[in-house]
C-alpha positions in Angstrom: -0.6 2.4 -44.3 -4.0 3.8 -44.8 -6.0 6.4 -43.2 -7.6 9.2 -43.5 -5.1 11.2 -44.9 -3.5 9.1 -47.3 -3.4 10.8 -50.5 -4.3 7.2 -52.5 -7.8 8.4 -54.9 -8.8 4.2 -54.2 -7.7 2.3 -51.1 -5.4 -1.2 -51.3 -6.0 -3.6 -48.5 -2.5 -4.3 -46.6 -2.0 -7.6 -45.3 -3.3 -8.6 -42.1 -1.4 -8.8 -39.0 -1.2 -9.1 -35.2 -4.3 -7.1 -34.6 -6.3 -8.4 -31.0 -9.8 -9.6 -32.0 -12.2 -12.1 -31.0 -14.5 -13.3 -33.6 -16.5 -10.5 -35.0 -14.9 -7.6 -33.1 -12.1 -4.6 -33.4 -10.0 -4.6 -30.2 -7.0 -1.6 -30.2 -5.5 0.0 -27.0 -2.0 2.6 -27.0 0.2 2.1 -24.2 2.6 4.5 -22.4 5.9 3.9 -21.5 6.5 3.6 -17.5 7.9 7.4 -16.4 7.7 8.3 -12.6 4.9 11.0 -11.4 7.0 12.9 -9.9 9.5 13.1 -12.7 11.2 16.9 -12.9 9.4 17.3 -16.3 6.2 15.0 -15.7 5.4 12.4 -18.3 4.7 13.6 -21.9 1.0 12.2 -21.6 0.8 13.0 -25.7 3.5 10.7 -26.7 1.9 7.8 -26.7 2.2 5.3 -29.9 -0.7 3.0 -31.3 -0.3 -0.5 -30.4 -2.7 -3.0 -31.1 -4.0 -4.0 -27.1 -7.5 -3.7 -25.8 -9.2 -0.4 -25.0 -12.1 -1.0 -27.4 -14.1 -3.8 -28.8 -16.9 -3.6 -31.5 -19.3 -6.6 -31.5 -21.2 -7.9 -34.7 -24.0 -6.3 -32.5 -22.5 -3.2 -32.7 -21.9 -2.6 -29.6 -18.8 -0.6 -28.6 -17.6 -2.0 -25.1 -14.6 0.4 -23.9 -12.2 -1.2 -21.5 -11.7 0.8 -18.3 -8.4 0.3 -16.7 -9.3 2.1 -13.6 -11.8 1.0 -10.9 -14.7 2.9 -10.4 -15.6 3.5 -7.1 -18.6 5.6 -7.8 -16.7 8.6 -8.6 -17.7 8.3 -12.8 -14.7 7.5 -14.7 -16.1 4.6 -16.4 -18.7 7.1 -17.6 -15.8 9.8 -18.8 -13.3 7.1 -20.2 -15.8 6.0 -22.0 -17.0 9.5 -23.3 -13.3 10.0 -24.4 -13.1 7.3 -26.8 -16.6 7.1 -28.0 -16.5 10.8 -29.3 -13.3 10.1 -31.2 -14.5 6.6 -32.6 -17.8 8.4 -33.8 -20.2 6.3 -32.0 -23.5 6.4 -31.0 -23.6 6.7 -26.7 -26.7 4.2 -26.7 -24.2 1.9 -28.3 -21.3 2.0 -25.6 -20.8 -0.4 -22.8 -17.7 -0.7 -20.4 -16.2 -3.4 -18.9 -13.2 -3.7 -16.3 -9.6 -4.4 -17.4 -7.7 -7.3 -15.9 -4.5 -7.0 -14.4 -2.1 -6.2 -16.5 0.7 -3.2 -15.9 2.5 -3.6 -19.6 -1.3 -2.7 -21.4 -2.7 -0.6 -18.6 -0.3 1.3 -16.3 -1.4 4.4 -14.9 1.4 7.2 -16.4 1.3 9.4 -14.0 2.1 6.9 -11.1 4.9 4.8 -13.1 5.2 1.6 -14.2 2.0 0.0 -12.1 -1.8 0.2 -12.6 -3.8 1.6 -10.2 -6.3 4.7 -9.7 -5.6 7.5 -7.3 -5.3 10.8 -7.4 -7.6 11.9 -9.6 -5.4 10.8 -12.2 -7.9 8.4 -14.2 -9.0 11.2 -16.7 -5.5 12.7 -16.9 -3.7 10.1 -17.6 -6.0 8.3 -20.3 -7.3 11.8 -21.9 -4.4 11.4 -25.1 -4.6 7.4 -24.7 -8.3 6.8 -25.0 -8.6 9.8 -27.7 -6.1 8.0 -29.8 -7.6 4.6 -29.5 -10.7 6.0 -30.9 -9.2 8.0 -33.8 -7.1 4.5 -34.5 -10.5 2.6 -34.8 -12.0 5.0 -36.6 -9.7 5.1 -39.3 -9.7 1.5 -39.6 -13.1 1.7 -39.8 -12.9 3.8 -42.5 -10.3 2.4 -44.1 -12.4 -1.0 -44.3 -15.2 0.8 -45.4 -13.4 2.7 -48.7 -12.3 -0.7 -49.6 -15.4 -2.3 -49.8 -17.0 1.0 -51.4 -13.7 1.4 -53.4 -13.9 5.0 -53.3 -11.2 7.3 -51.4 -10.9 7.7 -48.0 -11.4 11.1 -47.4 -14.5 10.7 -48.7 -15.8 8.6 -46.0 -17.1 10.3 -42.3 -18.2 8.4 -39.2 -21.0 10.0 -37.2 -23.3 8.4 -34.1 -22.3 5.1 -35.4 -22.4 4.6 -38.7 -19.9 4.9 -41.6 -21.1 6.9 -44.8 -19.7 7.5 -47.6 -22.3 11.0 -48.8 -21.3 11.4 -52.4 -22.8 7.8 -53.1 -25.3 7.5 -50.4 -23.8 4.1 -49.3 -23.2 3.6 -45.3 -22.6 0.5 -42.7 -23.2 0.1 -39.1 -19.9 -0.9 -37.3 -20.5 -4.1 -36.8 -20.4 -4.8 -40.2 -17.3 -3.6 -40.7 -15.3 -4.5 -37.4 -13.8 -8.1 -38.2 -11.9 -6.9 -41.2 -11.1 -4.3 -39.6 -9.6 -5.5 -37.4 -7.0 -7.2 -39.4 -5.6 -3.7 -40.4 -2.4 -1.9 -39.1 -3.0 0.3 -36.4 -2.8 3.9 -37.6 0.8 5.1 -35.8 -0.4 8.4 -35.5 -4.3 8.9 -36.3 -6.2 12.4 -36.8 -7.4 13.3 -33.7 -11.0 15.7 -33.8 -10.7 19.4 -33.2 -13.0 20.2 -30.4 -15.7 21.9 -32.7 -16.1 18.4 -34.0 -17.0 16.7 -30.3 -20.1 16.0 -30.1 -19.7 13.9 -26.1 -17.1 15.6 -24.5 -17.7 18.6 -22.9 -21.8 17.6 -22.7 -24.4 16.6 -20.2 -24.8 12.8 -21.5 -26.4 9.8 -19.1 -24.0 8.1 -16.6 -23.2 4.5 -18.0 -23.9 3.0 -14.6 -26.6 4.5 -13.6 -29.7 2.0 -14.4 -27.6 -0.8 -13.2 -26.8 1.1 -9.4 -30.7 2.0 -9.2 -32.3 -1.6 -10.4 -29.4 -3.8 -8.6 -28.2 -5.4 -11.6 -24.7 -3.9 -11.0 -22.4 -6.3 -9.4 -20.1 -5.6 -6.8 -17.6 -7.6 -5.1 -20.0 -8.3 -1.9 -22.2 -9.9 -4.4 -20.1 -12.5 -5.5 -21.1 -15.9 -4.8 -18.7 -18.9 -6.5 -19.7 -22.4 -6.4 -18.7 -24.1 -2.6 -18.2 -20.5 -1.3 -17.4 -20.2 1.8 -17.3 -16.7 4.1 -14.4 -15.9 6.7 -13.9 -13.0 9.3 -10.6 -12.4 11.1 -10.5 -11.2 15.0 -7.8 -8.8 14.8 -5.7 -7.1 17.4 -7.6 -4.4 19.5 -4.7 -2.4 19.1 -2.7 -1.9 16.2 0.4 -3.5 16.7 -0.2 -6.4 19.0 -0.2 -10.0 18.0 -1.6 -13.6 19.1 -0.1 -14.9 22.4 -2.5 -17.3 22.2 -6.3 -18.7 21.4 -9.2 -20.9 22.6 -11.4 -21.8 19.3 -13.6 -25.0 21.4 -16.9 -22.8 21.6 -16.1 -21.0 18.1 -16.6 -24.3 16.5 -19.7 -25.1 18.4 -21.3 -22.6 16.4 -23.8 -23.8 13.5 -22.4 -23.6 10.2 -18.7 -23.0 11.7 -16.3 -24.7 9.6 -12.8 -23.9 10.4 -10.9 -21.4 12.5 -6.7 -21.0 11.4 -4.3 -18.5 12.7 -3.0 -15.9 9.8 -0.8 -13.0 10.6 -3.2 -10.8 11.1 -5.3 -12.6 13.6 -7.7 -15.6 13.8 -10.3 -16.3 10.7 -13.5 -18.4 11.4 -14.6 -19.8 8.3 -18.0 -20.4 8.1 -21.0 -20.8 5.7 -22.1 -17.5 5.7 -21.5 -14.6 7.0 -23.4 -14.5 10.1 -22.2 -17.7 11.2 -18.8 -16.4 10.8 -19.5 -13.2 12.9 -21.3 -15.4 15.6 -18.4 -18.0 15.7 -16.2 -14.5 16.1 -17.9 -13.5 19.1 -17.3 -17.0 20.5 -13.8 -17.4 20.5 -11.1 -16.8 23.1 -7.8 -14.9 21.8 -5.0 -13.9 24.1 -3.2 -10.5 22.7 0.8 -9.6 23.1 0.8 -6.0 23.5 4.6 -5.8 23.9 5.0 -4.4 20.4 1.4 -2.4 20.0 0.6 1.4 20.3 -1.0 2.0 24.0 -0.8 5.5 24.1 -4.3 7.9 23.5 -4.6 10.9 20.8 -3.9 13.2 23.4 -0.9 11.6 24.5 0.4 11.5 20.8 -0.9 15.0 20.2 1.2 16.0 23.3 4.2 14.6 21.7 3.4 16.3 18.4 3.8 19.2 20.4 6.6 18.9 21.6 8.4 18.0 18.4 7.3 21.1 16.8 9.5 23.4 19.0 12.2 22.0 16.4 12.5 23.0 12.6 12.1 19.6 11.3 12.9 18.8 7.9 13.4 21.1 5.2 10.5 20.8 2.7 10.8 23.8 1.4 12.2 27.3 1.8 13.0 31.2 0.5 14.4 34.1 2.1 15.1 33.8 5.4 11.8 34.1 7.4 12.8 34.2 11.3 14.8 37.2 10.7 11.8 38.8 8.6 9.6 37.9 11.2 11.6 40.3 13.8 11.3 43.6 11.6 7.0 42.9 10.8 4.9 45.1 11.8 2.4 42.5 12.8 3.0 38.9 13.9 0.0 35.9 14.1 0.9 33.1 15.9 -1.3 29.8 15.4 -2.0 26.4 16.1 -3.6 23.9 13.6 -4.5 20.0 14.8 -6.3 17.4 12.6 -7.7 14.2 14.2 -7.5 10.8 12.9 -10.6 10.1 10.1 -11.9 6.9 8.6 -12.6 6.3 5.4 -15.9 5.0 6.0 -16.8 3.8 2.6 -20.3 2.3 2.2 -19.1 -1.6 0.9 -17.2 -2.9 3.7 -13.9 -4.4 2.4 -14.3 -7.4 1.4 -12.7 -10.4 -1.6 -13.4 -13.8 -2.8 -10.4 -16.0 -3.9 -10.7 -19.4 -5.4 -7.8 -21.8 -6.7 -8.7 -22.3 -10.5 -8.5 -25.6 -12.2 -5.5 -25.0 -14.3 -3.6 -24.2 -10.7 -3.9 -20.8 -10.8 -6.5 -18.1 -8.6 -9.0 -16.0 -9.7 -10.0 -13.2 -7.1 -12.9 -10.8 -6.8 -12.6 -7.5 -5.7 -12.9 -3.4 -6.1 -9.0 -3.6 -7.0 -8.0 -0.3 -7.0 -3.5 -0.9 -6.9 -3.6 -4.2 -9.2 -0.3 -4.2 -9.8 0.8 -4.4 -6.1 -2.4 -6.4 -5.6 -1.3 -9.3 -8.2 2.1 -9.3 -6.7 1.7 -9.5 -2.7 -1.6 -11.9 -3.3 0.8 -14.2 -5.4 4.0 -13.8 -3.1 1.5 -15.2 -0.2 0.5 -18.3 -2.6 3.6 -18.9 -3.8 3.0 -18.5 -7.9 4.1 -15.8 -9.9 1.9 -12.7 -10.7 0.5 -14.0 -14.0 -0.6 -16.9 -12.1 -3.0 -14.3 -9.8 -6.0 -13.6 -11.9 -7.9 -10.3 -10.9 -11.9 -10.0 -11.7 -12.4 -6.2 -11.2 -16.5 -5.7 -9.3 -17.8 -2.2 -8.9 -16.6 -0.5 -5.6 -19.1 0.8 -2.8 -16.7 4.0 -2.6 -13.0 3.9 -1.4 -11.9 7.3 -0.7 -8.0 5.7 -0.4 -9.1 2.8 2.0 -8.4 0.1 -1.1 -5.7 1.9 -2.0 -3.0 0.5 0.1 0.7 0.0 -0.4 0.1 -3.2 1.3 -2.7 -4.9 -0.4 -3.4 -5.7 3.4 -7.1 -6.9 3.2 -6.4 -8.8 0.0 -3.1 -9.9 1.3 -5.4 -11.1 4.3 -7.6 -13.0 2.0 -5.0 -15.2 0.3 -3.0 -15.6 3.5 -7.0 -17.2 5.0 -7.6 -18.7 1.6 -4.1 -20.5 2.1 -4.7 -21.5 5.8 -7.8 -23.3 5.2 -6.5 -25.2 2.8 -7.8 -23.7 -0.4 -10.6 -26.3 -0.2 -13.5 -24.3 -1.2 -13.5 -20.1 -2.5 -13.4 -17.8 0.5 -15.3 -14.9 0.7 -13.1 -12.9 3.6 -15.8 -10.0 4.7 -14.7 -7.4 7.1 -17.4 -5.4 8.7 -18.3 -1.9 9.5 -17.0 -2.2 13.2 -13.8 -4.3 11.7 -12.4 -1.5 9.4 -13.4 1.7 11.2 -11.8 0.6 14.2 -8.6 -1.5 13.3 -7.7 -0.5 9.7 -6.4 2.9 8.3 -6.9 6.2 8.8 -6.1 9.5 7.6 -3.0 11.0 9.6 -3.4 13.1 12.3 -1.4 16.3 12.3 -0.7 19.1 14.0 0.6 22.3 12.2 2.2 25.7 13.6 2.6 28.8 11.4 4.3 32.4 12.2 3.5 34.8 9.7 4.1 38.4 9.7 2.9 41.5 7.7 4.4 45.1 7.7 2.9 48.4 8.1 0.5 48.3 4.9 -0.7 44.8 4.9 1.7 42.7 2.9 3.5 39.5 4.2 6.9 39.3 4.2 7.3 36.1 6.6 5.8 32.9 6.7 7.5 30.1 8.8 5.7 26.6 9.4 6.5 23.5 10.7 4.2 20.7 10.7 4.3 17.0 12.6 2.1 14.1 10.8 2.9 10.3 10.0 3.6 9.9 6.5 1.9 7.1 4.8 4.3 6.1 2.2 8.1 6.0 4.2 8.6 2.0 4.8 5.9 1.0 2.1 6.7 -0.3 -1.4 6.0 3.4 -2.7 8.6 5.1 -1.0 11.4 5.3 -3.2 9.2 6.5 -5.8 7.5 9.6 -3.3 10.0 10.2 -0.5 12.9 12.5 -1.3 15.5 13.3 1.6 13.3 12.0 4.3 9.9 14.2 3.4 6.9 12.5 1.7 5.8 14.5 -0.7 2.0 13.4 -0.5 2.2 14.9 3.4 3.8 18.0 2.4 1.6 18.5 -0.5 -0.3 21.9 -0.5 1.8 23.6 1.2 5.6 23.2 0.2 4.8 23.9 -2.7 2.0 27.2 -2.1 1.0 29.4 -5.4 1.3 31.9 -2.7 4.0 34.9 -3.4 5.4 34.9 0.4 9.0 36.3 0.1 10.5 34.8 3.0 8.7 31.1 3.9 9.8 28.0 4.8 8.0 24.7 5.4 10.0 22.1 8.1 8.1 18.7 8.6 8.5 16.3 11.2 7.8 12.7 10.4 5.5 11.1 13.0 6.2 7.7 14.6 3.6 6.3 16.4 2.0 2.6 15.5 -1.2 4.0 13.9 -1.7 2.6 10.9 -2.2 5.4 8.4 -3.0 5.8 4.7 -4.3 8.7 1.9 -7.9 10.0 2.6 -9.7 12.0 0.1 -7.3 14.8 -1.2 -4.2 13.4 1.0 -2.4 15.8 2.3 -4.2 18.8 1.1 -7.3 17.8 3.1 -4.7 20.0 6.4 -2.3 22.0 4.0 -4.9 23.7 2.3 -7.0 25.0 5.9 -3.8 26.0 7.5 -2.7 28.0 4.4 -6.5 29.7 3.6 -7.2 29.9 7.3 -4.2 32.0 8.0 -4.3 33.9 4.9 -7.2 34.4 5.9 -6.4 36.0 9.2 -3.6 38.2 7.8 -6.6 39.5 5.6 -8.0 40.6 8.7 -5.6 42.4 10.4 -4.6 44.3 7.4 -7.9 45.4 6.9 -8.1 43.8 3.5 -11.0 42.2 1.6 -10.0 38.5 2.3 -10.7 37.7 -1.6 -8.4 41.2 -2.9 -5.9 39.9 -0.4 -5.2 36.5 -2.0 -5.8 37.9 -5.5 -2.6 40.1 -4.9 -0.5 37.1 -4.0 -1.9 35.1 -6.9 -0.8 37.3 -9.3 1.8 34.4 -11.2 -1.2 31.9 -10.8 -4.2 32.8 -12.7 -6.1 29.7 -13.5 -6.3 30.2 -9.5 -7.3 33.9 -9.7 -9.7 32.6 -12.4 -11.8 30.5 -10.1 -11.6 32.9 -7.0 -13.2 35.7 -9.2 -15.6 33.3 -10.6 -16.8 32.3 -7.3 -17.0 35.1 -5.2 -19.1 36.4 -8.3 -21.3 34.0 -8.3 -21.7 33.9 -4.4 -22.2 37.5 -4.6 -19.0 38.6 -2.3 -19.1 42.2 -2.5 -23.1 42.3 -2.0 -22.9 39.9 0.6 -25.3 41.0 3.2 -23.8 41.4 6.7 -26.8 40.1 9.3 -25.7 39.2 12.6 -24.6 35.5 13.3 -24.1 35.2 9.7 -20.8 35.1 7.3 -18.9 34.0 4.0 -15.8 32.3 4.0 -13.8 31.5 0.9 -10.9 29.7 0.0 -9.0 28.9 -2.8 -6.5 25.9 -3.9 -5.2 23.6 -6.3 -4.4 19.9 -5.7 -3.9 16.8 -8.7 -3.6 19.7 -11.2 -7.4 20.8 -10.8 -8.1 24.0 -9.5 -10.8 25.0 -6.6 -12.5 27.9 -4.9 -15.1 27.7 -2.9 -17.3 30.8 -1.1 -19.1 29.4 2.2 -22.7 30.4 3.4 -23.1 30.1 7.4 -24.6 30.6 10.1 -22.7 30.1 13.4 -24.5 30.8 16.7 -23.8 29.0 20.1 -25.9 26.4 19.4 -24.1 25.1 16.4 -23.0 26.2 12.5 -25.3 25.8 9.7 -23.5 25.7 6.6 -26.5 27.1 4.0 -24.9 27.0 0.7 -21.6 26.3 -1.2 -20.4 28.1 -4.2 -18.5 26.4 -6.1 -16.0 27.3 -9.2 -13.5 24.5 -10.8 -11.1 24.7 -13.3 -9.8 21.2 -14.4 -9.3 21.5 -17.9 -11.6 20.1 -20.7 -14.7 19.2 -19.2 -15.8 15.7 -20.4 -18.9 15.2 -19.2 -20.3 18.4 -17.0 -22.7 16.3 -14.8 -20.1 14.1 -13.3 -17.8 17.2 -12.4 -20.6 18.7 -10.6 -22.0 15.6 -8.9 -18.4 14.6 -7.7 -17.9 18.1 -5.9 -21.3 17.9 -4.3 -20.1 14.2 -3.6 -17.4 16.2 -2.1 -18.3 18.5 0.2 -21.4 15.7 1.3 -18.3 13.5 2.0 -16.0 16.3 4.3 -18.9 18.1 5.7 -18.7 15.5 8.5 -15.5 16.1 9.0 -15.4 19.7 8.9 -18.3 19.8 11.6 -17.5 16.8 13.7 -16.1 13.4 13.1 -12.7 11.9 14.7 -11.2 8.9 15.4 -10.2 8.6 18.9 -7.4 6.4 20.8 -8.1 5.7 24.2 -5.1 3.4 25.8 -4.3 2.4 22.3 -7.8 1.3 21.4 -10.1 2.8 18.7 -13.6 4.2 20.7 -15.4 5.0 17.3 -16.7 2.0 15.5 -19.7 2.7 13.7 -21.3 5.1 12.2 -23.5 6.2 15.3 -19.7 7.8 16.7 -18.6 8.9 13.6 -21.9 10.1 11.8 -21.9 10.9 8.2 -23.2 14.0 6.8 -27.4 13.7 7.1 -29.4 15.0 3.9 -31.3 17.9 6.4 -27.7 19.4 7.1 -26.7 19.1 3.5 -26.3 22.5 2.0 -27.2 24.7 -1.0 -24.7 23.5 -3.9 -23.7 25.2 -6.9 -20.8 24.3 -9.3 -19.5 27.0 -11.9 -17.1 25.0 -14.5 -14.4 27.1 -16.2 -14.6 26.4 -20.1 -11.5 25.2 -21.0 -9.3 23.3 -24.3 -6.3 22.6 -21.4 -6.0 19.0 -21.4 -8.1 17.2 -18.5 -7.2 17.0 -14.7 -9.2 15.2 -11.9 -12.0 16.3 -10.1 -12.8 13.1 -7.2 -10.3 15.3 -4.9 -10.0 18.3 -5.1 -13.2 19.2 -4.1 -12.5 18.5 -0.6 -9.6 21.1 0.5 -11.8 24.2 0.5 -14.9 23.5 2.0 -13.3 23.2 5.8 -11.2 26.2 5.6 -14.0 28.2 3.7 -16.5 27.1 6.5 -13.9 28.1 9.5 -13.7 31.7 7.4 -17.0 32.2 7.2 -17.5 31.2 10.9 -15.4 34.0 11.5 -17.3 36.5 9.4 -20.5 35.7 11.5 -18.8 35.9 14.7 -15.8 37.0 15.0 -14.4 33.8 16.3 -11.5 31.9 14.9 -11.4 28.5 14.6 -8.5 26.6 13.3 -8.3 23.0 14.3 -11.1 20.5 12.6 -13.3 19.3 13.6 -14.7 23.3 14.1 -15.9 23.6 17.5 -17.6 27.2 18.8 -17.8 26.0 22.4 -15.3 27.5 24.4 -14.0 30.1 21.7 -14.2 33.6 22.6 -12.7 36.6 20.3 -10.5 35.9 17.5 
């Protein structure tokens, strides 16, 4: 085999085999073998073999197009993939292009979710950090491998920089292009030569965003763009309450609408299929549906609240648990008592949901979407058509943000779309749509959840009880996902956080209660850590205060075992200027500090609280998640972040009222407005620790670093989200 550190003084071209290539181009992709993500040990994410797939193509043009086996939903990863790759190939960044993978779990399974592919948790860099690096290396060598033939010189004589091979002690050199088609034919390198850092000359820098021209001129193509020959465009009248189903339906005035085409019963509801959109909405409005509500949830969030209640007098399951914290708590010297609650949140992505589907001259379906599970996606959409998964083709569009909404176990708006598709005959492609109104107030939301903690300290300050008990749906029990993240009743993605706190509390224990109302509900931005981590910083928070403890000394002396944690406290309440903090009336810091998806976060608060309101006035960010690839995308996506929870954090909900949604647009559930955006700055911890994920963990802090800073400036304690001053008096 020949590389780059075969010994041979003049190459010998080996035969050609098996390699992937279209005419004129150098395809080669590594492949991990399915483990589970929550494996004891974790997948081995640097034991991956070469294997000639598809992660990278050169063209005669020279252009290096990377494939991206995750969906990008605005969040960058094509953009950091990319960098990966192209800094171990050698290429030049003006000469890189990406382009979507299709479906295909054996080539592009995510590792550190098993044996499917999908994007979630922040896992996109993570998992393809080792896999994209040696994909690069592999071409590289075989560029250079191709290139000493020619040349007949030695190998390790030829270096590939910004796109061009060279071979320095005879001056000679050739643009990739020229070399990728018989390179192509070469083995794959088993094990290449992957860069030390000091040779990067990508990763780790400030280099332009891939898809950025495209998002600003509106050449960038997106699944609500997508118009196929014939299309028509459906929408679905669905149940006002989630579980109830057609008794019955009247669709004579519906098809008196211009441009209404059809109207067919699926499981979900009633589609009218129309020409366009419009049409479809209006023929919507005109039909007559009878609802049986024998089956649906009627009860409002205060009535399930109530219940949640109630439940938490019990201990729940065990999630987690040391010492024995009920008989600590009778011997501290001090003993806070508290209540957390958590509304209901949409997702409220900017694209609406939406999926073409057309039936393909060779019998099979192509689809259009933002596919962001494509493994379960292939499988349900096929199981509804009745073909096998190859015979489902996926065309992955650029997604208008997701924030988990396209992420579900279900597949349930593409399921939707074939079930419609296959209703109407599959006579023409449909183009299902569902609108603002549609998804905010009859699709999935995060869980709402109510916490109760009883911690104790003694006589100087430290804790020595902690006991918690929290009720919240879980998302995953009775979906295709649970036997892969529920262990003895407990979802691990609701516990998350929490049961498993960096926090040395001697005696703790974590019980969980699993909800069971019919609310549809599904991961929002950081999943369970968007409650976990405000009840745990919140209330550390408050045993701060009554030991008289500087709140960021406090948690450094229970973070002693976890010091990339300790790392980013110090680094942000140095950079916020904790211990000069002026003291003016009305105004306060808050911090808070947590990791989530292997990334770690602290985050010092700014605020101003007075009765009329909080002002949050600037955010002061530190991260620690590894290698930084590319700098600029880590600091956009926590900015993204805390523009995407400030809402939250200040006043958004979703509300049942007799079973029925009352928020459905964004005039009731209002995102955050560029006047109340605050001040944000992002500190990055230099790192050579492989990559983790930064699209989440940006979110858990800002709420309970906001609430702790709201404190500072009055005195007032606010635990439950959305914070709310009215009415609180004293801590």
């Amino acid at each position: 085999m020949l590389n780059a550190r075969r010994p041979n003084p003049l190459p010998v071209r080996p035969s050609r085999r098996g390699l992937l290539a279209g005419a004129g181009a150098l395809v080669v992709a590594f492949r991990l073998a399915p483990k589970s993500a929550r494996a004891a040990a974790g997948p081995n994410l640097a034991d991956v073999k070469a294997q000639p797939n598809a992660f990278v193509r050169i063209g005669a043009d020279d252009t290096v197009t990377v494939i991206i086996k995750h969906l990008d939903m605005g969040q960058g990863n094509t953009t950091g993939l990319a960098t990966i790759l192209a800094d171990e190939l050698g290429a030049d960044w003006r000469q890189v292009r990406t382009e979507f993978a299709p479906a295909d779990a054996t080539l592009y399974n995510n590792s550190l979710m098993g044996p499917i592919q999908g994007t979630g948790g922040s896992t996109a860099i993570a998992n393809s950090w080792f896999q994209l690096r040696k994909a690069g290396a592999a071409a590289r060598e075989m560029l250079m491998a191709e290139a000493a033939f020619r040349w007949k010189v030695p190998v390790s004589e030829i270096t590939v920089t910004d796109g061009i091979v060279r071979h320095a002690p005879s001056g000679r050199q050739a643009r990739f292009g020229e070399l990728a088609a018989s390179a192509a034919s070469l083995p794959v390198p088993s094990e290449p030569r992957l860069k030390d850092p000091s040779e990067w000359r990508l990763i780790g820098q400030k280099i332009p965003r891939l898809d950025s021209v495209a998002k600003t001129n509106g050449t960038a193509v997106y699944s609500l763009d997508i118009r196929r020959p014939n299309q028509v465009t459906a929408v679905v009248a669905r149940a006002p309450r989630f579980g109830a189903t057609v008794k019955g339906f009247d669709a004579a005035a519906a098809r008196k609408v211009a441009g209404v085409l059809d109207v067919v019963q699926v499981p979900t509801g009633v589609a009218v299929i129309a020409r366009d959109t419009w049409a479809a909405m209006k023929g919507r409005e005109a039909l007559t549906v009878t609802w049986d509500d024998s089956t649906a949830e009627t009860r409002s969030s205060d009535a399930i609240l109530a219940e949640y209640r109630e439940r938490a007098k019990g201990p729940g399951l065990t999630a987690s648990e040391r010492g024995d914290p009920q008989a600590a708590l009778k011997n501290a010297a001090t003993v806070i008592e508290a209540e957390f609650t958590f509304p209901y949140l949409a997702h409220a992505a900017m694209e609406p949901l939406n999926a073409t589907i057309e039936k393909a001259a060779d019998g099979g379906y192509d689809v259009y979407a933002g596919f962001q599970f494509q493994t379960i996606e292939q499988a349900t959409m096929a199981a509804i058509l009745g073909v096998t998964p190859d015979r489902v083709r996926l065309h992955c569009n650029w997604a208008g943000g997701s924030f988990g909404r396209r992420a579900t176990p279900t597949a349930d708006y593409l399921a939707e779309a074939a079930a419609v598709f296959k209703a109407s005959g599959e006579k023409a492609p449909v183009h299902l749509v569902w609108t603002r109104e549609d998804d905010m107030a009859g699709g999935y939301y995060r869980p709402t959840v109510l916490h109760k903690v009883r911690a104790g300290i003694d006589a100087k300050g430290a804790v020595v009880a902690w006991d918690h008990v929290m009720v919240g749906k879980s998302i995953v029990i009775g979906s295709p996902l649970e036997a892969m993240l529920v262990k003895n009743g407990i979802d691990s993605t609701t516990v998350e956080g929490a049961s498993d706190t960096p926090y040395a509390l001697p005696a703790y224990r974590f019980g969980v209660h699993n909800g069971r109302e019919g609310v549809p509900v599904l991961w929002w931005r950081s999943v369970g850590h968007s409650h976990t981590a405000h009840v745990m910083e919140v209330m550390i928070d408050e045993l701060a205060h009554a030991a008289n403890v500087d709140p960021v000394a406090y948690r450094l002396s229970l973070l002693t075992q976890a010091p990339r944690l300790s790392g980013v406290l110090k680094l942000a309440a140095d950079r916020a200027g904790w211990s000069a903090a002026p003291r003016e009336p009305g105004r306060g810091l808050g911090v808070a500090v947590h990791e989530s998806f292997g990334s770690y976060v602290a985050m010092v608060a700014d605020v101003t609280a007075q009765d009329a309101g909080i002002r949050v006035n600037r955010i002061v960010a530190a991260v620690d998640v590894g290698v930084p690839v590319n700098p600029d995308v880590i600091r956009a996506q926590v900015e993204g972040a805390v523009g995407f929870a400030l809402s939250a954090v200040l006043r958004n909900r979703i509300t049942l009222k007799d079973g029925q949604v009352q928020e459905h647009n964004f005039d009731a559930y209002e995102p955050t407005r560029m006047s109340e955006m605050p001040k944000v700055e992002v500190h990055i911890v230099p790192s050579q620790v492989a990559p983790t994920g930064i699209g989440e963990p940006g979110v858990p802090c800002l709420g309970p670093s906001i609430a702790n800073a709201v404190f500072a400036a009055t005195g007032r304690r606010l635990r439950s989200l959305p914070l709310d001053l009215s009415g609180v008096k004293g801590a």
